[in-house]
GUTI-786276 format. One record per atom (N, C-alpha, C, CB): y, x, z; residue in one letter; atom name. Coordinates in Angstrom, 2 decimals, padded with zeros to 5 digits. Atoms other than C-alpha are relative to their C-alpha. Glycine has a CB too. Layout:
BEGIN
+---------+---------+---------+---------+-------+
:   north :    east :      up : residuo : atomo :
+---------+---------+---------+---------+-------+
:       Y :       X :       Z :       A :    CA :
...
+---------+---------+---------+---------+-------+
END
This chain:
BEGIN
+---------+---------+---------+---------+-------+
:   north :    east :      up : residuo : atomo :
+---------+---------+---------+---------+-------+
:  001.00 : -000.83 : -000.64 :       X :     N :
:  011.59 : -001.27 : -009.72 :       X :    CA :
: -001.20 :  000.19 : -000.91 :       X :     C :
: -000.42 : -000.61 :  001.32 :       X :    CB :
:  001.51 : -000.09 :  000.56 :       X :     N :
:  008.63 : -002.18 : -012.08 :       X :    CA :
:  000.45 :  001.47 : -001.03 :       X :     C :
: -000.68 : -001.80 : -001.08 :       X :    CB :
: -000.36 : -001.32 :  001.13 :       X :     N :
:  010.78 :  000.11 : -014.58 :       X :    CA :
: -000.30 :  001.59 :  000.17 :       X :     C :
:  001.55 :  000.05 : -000.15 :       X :    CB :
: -000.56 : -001.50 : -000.64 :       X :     N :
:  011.35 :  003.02 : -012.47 :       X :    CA :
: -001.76 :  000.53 : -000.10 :       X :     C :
:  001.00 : -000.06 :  002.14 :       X :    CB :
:  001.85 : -000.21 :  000.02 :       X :     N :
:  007.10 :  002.60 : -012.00 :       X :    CA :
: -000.43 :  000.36 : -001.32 :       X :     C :
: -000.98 : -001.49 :  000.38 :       X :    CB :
:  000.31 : -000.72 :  001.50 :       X :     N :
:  006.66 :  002.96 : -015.63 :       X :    CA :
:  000.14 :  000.82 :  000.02 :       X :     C :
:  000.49 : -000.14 : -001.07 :       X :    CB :
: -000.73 : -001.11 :  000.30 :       X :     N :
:  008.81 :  005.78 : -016.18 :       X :    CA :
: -000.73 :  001.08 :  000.72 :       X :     C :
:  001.46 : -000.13 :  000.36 :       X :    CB :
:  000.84 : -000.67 : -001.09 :       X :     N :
:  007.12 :  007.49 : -013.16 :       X :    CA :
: -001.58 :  000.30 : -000.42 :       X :     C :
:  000.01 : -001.00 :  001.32 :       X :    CB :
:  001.13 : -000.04 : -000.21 :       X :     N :
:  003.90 :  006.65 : -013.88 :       X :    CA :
: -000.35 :  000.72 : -001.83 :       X :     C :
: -000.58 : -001.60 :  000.65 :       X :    CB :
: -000.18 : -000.76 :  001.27 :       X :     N :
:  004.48 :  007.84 : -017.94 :       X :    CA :
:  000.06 :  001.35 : -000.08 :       X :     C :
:  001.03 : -000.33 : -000.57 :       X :    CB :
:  000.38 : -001.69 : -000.70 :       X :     N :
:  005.42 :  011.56 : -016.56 :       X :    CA :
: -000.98 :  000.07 :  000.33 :       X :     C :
:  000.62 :  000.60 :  001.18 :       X :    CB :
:  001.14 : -000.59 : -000.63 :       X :     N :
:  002.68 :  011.99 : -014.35 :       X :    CA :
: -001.17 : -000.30 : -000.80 :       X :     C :
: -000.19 : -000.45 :  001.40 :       X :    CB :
:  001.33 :  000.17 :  000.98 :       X :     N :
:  000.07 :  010.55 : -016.96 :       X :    CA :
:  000.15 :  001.15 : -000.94 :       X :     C :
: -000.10 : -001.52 : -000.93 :       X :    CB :
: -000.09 : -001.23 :  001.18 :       X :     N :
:  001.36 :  013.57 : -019.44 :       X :    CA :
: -000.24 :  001.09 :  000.91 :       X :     C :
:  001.57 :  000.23 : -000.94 :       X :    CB :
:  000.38 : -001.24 : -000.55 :       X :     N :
:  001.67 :  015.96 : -017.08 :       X :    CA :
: -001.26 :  000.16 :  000.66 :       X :     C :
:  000.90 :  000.36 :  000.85 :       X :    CB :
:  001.15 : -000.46 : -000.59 :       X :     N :
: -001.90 :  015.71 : -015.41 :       X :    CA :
: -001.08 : -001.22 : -000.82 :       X :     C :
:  000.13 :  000.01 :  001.88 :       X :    CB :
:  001.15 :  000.15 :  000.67 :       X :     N :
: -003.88 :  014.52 : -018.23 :       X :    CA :
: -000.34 : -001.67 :  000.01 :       X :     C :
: -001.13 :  000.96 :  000.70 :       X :    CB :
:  000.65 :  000.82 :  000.13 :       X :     N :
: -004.51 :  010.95 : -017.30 :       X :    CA :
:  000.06 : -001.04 : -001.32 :       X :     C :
:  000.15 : -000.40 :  001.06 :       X :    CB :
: -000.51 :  000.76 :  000.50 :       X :     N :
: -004.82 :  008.15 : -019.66 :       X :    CA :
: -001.03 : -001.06 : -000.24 :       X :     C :
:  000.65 :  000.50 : -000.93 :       X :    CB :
:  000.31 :  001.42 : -000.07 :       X :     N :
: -005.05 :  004.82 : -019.36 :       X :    CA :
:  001.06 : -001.02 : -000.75 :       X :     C :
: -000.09 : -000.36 :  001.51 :       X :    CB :
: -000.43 :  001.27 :  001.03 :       X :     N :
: -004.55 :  001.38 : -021.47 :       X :    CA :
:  001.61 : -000.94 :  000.63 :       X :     C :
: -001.66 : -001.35 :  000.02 :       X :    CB :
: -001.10 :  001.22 : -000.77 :       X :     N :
: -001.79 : -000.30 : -018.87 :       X :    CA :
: -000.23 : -000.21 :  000.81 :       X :     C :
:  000.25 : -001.21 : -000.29 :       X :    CB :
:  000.72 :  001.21 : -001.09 :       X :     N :
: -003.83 : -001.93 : -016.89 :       X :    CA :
:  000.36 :  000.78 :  001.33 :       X :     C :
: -002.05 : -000.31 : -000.17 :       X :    CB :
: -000.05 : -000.62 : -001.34 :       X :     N :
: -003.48 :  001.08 : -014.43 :       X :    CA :
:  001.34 :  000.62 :  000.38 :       X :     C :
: -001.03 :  001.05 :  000.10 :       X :    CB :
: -001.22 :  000.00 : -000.53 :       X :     N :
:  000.51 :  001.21 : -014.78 :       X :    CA :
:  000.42 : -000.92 :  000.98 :       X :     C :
:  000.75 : -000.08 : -000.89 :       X :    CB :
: -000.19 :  001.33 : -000.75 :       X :     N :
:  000.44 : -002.58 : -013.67 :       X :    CA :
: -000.86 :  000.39 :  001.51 :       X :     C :
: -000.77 : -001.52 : -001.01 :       X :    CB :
:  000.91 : -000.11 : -001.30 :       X :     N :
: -002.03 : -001.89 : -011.02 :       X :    CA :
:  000.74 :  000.98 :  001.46 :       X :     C :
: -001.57 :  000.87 : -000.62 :       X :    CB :
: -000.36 : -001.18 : -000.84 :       X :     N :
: -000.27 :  001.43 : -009.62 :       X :    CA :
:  001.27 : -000.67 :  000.33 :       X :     C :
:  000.07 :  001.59 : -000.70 :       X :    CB :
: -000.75 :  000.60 : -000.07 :       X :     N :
:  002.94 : -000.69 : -009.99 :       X :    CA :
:  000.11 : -001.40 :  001.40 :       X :     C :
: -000.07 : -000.19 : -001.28 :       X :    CB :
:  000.61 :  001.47 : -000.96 :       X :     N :
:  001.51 : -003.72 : -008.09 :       X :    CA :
: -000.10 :  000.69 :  001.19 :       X :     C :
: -001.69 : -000.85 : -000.44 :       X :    CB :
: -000.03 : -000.52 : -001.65 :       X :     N :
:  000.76 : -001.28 : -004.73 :       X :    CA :
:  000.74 :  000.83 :  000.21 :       X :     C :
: -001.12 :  000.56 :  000.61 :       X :    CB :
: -001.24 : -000.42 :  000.00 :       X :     N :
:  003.61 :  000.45 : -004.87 :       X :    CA :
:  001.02 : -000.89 :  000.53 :       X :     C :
:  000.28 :  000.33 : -001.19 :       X :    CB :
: -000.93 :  000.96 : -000.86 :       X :     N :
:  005.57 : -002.82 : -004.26 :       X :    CA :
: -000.57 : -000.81 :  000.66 :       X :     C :
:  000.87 : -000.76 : -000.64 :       X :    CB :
:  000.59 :  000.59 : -001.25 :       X :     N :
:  003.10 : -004.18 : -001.90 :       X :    CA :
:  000.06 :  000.64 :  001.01 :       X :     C :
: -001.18 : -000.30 : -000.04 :       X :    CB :
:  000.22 : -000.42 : -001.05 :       X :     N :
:  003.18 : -001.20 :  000.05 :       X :    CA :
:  001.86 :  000.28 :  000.84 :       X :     C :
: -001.10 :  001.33 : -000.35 :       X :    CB :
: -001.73 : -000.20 : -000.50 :       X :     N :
:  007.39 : -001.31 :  000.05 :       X :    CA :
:  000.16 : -001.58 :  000.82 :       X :     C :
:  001.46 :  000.19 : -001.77 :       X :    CB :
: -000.28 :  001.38 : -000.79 :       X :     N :
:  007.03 : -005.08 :  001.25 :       X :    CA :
: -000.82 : -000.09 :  001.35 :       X :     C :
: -000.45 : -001.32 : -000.95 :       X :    CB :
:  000.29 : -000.07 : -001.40 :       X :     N :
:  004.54 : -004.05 :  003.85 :       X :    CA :
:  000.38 :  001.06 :  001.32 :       X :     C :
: -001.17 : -000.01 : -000.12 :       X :    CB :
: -000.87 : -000.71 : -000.78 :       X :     N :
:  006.52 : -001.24 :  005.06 :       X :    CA :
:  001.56 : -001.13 :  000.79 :       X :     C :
:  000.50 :  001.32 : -001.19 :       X :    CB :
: -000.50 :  000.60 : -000.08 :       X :     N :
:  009.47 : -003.64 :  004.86 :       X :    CA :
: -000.36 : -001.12 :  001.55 :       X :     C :
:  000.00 : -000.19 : -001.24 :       X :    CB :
:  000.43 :  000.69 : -000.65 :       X :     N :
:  007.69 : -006.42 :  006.81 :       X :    CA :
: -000.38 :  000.30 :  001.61 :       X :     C :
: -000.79 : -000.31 : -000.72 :       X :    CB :
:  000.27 : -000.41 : -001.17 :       X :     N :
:  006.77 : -004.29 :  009.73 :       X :    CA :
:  001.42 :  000.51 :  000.80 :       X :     C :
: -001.07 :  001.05 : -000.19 :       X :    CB :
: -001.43 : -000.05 : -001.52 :       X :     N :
:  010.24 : -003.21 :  010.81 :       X :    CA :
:  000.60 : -001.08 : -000.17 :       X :     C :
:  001.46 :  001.28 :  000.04 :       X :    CB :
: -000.63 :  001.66 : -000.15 :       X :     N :
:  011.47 : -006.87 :  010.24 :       X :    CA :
: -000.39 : -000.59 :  001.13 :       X :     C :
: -000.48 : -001.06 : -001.12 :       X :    CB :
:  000.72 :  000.62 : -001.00 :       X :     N :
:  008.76 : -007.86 :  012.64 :       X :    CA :
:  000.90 :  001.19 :  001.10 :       X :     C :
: -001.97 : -000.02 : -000.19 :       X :    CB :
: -000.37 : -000.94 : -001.41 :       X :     N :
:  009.68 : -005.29 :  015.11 :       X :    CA :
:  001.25 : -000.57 :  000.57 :       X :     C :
:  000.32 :  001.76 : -000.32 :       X :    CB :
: -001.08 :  000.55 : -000.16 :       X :     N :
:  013.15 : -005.75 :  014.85 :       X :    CA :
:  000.35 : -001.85 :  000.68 :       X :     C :
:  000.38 :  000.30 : -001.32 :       X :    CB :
:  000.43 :  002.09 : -000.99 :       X :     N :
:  012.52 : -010.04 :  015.58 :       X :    CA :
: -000.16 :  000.65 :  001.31 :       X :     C :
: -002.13 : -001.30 : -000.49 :       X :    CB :
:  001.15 : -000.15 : -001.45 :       X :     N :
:  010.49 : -008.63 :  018.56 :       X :    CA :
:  000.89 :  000.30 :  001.04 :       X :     C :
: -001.30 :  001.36 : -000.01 :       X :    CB :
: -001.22 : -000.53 : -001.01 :       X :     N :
:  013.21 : -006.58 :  019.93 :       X :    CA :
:  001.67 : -001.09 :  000.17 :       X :     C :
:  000.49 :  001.75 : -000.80 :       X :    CB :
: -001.19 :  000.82 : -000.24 :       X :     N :
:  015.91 : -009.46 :  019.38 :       X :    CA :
: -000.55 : -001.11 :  000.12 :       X :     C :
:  001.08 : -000.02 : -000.96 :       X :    CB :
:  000.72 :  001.87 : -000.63 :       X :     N :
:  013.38 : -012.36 :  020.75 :       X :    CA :
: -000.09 : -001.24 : -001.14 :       X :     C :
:  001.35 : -000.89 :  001.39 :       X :    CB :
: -000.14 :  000.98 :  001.15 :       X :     N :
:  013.38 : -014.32 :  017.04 :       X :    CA :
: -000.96 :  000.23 : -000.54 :       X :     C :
:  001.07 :  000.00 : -000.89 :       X :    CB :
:  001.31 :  000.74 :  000.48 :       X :     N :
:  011.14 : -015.90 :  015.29 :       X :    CA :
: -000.37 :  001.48 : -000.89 :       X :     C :
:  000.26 : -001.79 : -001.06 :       X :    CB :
:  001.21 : -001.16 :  000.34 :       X :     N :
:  008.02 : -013.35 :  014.28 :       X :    CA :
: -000.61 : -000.35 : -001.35 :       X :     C :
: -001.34 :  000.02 :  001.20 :       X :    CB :
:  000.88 :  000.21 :  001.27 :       X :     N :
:  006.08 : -012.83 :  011.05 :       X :    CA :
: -001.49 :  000.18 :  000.98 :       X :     C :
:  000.31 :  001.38 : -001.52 :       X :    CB :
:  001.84 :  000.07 : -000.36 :       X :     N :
:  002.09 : -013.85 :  011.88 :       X :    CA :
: -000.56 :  001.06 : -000.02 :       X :     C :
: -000.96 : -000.74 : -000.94 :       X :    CB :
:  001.41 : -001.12 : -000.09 :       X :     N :
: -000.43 : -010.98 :  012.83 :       X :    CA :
: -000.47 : -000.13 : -001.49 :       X :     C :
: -001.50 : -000.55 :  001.27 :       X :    CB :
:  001.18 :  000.41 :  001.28 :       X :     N :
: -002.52 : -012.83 :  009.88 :       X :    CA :
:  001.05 :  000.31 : -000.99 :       X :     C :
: -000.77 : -001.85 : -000.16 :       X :    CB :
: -001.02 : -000.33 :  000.81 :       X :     N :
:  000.66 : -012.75 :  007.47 :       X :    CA :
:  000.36 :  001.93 : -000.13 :       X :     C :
:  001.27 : -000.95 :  000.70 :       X :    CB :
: -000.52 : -001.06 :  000.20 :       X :     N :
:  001.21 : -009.07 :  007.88 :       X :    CA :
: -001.21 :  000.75 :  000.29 :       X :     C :
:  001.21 :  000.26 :  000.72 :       X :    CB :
:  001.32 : -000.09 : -000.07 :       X :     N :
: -002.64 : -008.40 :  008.26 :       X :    CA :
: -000.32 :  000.15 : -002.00 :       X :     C :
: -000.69 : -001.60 :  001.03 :       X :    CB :
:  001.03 :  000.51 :  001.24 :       X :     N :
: -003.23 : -010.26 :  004.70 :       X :    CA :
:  001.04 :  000.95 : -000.83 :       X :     C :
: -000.21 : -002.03 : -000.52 :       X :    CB :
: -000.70 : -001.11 :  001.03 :       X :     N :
:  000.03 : -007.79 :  003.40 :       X :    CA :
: -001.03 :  001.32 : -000.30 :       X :     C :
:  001.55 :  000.65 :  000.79 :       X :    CB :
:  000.69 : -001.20 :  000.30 :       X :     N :
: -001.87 : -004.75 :  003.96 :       X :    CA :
: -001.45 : -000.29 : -000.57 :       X :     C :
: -000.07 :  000.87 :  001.26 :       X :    CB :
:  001.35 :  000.22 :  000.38 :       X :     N :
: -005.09 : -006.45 :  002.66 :       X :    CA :
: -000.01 : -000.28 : -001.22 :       X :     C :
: -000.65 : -000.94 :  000.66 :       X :    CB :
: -000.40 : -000.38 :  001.63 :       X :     N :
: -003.57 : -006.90 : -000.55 :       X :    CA :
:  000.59 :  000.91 : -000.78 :       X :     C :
:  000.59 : -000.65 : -000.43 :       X :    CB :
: -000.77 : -001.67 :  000.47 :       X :     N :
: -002.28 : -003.42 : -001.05 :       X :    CA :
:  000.82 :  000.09 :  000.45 :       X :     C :
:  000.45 :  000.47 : -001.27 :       X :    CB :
: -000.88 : -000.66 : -000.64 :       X :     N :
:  000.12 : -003.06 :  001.14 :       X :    CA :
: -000.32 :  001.05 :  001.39 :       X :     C :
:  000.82 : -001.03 :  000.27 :       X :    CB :
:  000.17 : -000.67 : -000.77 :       X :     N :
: -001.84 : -000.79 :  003.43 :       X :    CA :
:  000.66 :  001.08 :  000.55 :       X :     C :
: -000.72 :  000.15 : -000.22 :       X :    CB :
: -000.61 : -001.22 : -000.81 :       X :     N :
: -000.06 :  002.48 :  003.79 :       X :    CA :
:  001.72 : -000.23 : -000.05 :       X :     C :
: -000.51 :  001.64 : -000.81 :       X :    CB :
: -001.01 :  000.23 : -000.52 :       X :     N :
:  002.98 :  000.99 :  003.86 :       X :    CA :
:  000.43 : -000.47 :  001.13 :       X :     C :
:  000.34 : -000.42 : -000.55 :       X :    CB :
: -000.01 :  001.21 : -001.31 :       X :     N :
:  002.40 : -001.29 :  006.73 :       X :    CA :
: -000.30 :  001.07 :  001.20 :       X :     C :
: -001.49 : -001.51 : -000.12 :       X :    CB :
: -000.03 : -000.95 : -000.68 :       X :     N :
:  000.89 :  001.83 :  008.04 :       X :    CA :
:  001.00 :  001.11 :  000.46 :       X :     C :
: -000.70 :  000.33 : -000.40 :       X :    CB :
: -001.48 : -000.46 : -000.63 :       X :     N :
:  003.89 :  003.93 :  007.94 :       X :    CA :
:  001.01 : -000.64 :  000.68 :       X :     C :
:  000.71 :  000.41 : -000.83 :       X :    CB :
: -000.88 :  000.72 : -001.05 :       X :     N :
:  005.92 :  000.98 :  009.25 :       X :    CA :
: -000.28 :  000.06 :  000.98 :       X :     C :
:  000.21 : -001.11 : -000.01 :       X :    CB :
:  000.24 : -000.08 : -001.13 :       X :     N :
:  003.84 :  000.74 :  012.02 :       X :    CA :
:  000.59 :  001.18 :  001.13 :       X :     C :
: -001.16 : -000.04 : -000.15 :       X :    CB :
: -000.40 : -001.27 : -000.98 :       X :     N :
:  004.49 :  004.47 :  012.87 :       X :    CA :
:  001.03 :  000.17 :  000.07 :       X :     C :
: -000.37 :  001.21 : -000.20 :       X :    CB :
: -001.47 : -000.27 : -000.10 :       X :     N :
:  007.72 :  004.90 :  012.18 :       X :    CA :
:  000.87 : -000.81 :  001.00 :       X :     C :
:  000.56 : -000.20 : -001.31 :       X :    CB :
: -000.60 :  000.96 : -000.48 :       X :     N :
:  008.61 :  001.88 :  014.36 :       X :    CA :
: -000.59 : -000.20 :  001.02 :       X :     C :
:  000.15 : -000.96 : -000.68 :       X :    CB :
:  000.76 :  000.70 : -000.67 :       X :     N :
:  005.83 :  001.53 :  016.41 :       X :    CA :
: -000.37 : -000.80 :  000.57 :       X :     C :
: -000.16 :  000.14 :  000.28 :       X :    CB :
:  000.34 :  001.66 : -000.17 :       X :     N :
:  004.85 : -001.41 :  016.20 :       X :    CA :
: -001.67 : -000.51 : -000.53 :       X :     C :
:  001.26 : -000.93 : -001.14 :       X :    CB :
:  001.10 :  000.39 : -000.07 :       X :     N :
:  001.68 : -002.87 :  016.81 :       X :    CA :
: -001.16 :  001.05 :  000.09 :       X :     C :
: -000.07 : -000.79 : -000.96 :       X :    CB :
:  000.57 : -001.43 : -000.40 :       X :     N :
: -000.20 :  000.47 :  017.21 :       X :    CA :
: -001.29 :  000.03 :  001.40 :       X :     C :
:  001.53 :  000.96 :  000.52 :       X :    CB :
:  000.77 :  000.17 : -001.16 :       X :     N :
: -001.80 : -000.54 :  020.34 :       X :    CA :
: -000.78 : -001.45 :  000.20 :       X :     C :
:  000.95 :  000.26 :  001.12 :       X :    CB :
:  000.69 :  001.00 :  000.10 :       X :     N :
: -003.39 : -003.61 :  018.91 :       X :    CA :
: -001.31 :  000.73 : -001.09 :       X :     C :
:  001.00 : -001.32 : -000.52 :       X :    CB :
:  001.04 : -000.67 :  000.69 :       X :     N :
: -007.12 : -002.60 :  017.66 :       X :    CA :
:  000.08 : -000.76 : -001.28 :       X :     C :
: -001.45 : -000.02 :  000.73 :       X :    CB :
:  000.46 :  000.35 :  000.97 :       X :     N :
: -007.22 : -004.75 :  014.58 :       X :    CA :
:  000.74 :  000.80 : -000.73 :       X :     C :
: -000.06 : -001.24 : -000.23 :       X :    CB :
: -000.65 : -000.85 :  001.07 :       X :     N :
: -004.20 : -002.73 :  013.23 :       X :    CA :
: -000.34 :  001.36 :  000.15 :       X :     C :
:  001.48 : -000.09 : -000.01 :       X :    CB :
:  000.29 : -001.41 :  000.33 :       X :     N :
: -004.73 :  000.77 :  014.45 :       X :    CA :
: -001.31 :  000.27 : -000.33 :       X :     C :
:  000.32 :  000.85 :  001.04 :       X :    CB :
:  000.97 : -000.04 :  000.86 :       X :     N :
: -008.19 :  000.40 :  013.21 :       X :    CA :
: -000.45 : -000.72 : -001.50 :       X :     C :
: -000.71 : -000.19 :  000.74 :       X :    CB :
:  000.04 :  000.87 :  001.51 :       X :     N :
: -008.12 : -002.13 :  010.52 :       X :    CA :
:  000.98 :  000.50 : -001.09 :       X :     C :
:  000.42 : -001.65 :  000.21 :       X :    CB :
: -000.80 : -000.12 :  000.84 :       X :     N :
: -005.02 : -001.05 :  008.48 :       X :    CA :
: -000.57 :  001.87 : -000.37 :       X :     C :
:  001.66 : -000.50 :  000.62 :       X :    CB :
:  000.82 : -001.39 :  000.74 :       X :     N :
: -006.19 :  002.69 :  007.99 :       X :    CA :
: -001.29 : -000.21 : -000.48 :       X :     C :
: -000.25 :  001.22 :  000.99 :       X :    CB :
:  000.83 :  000.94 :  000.10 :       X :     N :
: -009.40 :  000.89 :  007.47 :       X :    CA :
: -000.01 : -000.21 : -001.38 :       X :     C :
:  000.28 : -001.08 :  000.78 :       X :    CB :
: -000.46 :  000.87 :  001.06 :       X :     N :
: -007.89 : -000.80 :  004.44 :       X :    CA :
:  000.50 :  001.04 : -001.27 :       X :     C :
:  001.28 : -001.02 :  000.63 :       X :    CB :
: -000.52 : -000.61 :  000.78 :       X :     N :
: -005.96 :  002.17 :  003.41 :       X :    CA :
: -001.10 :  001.21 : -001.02 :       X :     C :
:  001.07 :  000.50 :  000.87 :       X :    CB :
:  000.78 : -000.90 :  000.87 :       X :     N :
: -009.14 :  004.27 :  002.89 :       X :    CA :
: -001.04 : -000.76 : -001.39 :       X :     C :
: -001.00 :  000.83 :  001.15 :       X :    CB :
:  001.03 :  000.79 :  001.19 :       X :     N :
: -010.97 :  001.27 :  000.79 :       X :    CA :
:  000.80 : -000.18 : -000.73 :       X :     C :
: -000.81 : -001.35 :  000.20 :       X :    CB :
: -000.50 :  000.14 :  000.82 :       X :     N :
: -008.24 :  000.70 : -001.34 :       X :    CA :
:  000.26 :  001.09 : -000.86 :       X :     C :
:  000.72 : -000.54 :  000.33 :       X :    CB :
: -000.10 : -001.38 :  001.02 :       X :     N :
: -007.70 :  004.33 : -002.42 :       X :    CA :
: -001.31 :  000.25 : -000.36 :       X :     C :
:  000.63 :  001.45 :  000.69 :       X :    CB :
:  001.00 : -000.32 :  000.17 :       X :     N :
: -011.43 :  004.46 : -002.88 :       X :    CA :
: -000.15 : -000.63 : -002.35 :       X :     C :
: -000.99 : -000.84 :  001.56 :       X :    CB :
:  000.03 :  000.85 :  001.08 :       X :     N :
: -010.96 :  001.16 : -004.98 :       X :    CA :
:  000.84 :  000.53 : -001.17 :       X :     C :
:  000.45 : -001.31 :  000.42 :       X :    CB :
: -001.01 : -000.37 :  001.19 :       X :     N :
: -008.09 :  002.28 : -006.89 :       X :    CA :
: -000.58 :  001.19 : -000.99 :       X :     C :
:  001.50 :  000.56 :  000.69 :       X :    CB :
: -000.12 : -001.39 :  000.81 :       X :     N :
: -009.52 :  005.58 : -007.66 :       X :    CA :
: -001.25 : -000.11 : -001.07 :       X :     C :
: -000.19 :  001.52 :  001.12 :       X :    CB :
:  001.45 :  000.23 :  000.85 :       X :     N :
: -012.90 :  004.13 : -009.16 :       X :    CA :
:  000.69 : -001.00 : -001.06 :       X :     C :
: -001.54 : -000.83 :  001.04 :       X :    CB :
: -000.44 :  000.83 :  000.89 :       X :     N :
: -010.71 :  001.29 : -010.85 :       X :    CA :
:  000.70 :  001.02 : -001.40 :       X :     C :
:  001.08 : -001.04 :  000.85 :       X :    CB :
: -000.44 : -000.86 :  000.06 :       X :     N :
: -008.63 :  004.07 : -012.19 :       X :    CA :
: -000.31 :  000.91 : -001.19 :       X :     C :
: -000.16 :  000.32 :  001.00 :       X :    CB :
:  000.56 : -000.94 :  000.79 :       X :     N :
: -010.81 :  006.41 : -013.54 :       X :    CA :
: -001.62 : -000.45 : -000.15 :       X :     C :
:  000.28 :  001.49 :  000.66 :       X :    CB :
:  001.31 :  000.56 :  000.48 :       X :     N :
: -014.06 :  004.38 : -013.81 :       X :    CA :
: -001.32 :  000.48 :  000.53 :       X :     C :
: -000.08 :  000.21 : -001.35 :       X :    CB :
:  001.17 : -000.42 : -001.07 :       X :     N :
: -017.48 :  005.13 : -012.89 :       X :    CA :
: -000.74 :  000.97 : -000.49 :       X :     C :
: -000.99 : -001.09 :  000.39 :       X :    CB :
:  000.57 : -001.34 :  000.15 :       X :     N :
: -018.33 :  007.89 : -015.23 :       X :    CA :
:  000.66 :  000.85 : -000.04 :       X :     C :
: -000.64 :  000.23 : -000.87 :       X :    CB :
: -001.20 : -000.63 :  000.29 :       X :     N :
: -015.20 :  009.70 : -014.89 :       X :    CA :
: -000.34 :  000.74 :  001.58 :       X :     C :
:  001.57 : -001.08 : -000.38 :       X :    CB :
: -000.12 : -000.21 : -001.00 :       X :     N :
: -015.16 :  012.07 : -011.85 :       X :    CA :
:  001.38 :  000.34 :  000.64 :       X :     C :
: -000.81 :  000.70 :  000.08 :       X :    CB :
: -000.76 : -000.43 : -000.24 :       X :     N :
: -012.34 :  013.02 : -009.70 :       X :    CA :
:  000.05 :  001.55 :  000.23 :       X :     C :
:  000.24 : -000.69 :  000.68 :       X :    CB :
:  000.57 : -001.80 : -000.53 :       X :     N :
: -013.67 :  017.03 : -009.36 :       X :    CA :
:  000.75 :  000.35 : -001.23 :       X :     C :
: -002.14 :  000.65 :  000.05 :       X :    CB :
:  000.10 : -000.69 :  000.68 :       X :     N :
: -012.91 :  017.51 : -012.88 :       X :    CA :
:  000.82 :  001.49 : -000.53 :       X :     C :
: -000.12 : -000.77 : -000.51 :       X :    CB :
+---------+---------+---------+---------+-------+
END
C-alpha cells in the first residue's frame, strides 16, 4: 500500500505542480492508511454490535480518527451507520476532519505558500 501511495502521490506532484522533500509523501501516506483502518474499524464495530461480540472502545475508535483517521471513520460511520446519533462522533469526528485538513494543508504547503495560487 505505502507503494501504491508513492506512485500516486509522484503523478499528482507532476501533474499539479507540487513539490515536496518526502516528508509530505510519508505524511499523505500515513492518513491514507489511518483513514482505511478507521473506515475499517467502524464496520467491524458495527458488525460486533449487530452479532452481540465483543466491541472496539468509543475511546479506541475516537483516538483512530484523532490520529488521522477522520474521514474514514467518518464514511464508516455513514455508510454503516453507526454511531451517528452519539454527539461526540457526529460532532467530534467532522470536527477532526476539518482540523486535520487545515493541518495537513499548512504542513503541506507551509506558511508562506498559499493555497489560491
Amino acid at each position: 500500500m505505502i507503494f501504491c501511495c508513492k506512485e500516486y502521490l509522484n503523478f499528482i506532484g507532476r501533474r499539479e505542480g507540487f513539490c515536496y522533500n518526502g516528508d509530505g509523501d510519508k505524511m499523505i501516506c500515513y492518513f491514507l492508511v489511518m483513514n482505511v483502518i478507521g473506515f475499517l474499524s467502524m464496520l467491524i464495530d458495527k458488525y460486533r454490535a449487530v452479532h452481540h461480540s465483543w466491541r472496539i472502545s468509543e475511546k479506541a475508535l475516537l483516538l483512530l480518527a484523532v490520529l488521522g483517521g477522520s474521514i474514514g471513520s467518518y464514511i464508516g460511520m455513514q455508510t454503516v451507520h453507526h454511531k451517528v446519533n452519539k454527539k461526540k462522533f457526529s460532532i467530534g469526528v467532522p470536527l477532526m476532519i476539518i482540523l486535520q485538513i487545515l493541518g495537513l494543508t499548512y504542513l503541506l504547503l507551509g506558511p508562506n505558500k498559499s493555497i489560491m495560487r
